[in-house]
Residue, then its C-alpha position, 0 to 999 in steps of 0.5 A: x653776390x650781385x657786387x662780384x656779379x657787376x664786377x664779372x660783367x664789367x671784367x667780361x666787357x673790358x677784358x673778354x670778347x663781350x661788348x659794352x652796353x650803354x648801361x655799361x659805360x658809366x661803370x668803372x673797375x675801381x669802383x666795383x671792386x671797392x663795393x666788393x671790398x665794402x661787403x667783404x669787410x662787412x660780412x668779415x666783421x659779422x662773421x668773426x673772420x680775421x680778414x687780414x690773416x686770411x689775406x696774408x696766409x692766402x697771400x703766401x700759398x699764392x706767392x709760392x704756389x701762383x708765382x709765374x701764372x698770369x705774367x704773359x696774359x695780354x688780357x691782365x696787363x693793363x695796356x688795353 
């Protein structure tokens, strides 16, 4: 949980109308986003899950479901 909270506060500076602290600065997106990855493949292993079938089912009932849902939002398309 403290992994996805260092990635919501960095998301919140870079992409939300928080400001960056000087803590802050030295973070990057991709490697908050690794760390998440890390957990989530590790707590995956401990618990048995099938990660990679979870991704492909979600991933369907996303395609059909989200298909058209954040391609206007200014905030998500990487320019800023």
């Amino acid at each position: 949980m403290e992994e996805v909270g260092e990635l919501a506060r960095l998301m919140s500076r870079a992409f939300g109308d928080q400001s960056f602290k000087p803590s802050d600065r030295k973070s990057s997106l991709s490697d908050e986003m690794a760390d998440i990855l890390f957990v989530l493949v590790c707590l995956a292993n401990q618990t048995g899950v099938d990660l990679t079938k979870a991704v492909e089912e979600n991933l369907r009932k996303k395609t059909s479901r989200d298909a058209d849902r954040h391609k206007n939002n200014p905030k998500l398309s990487g320019s800023q």
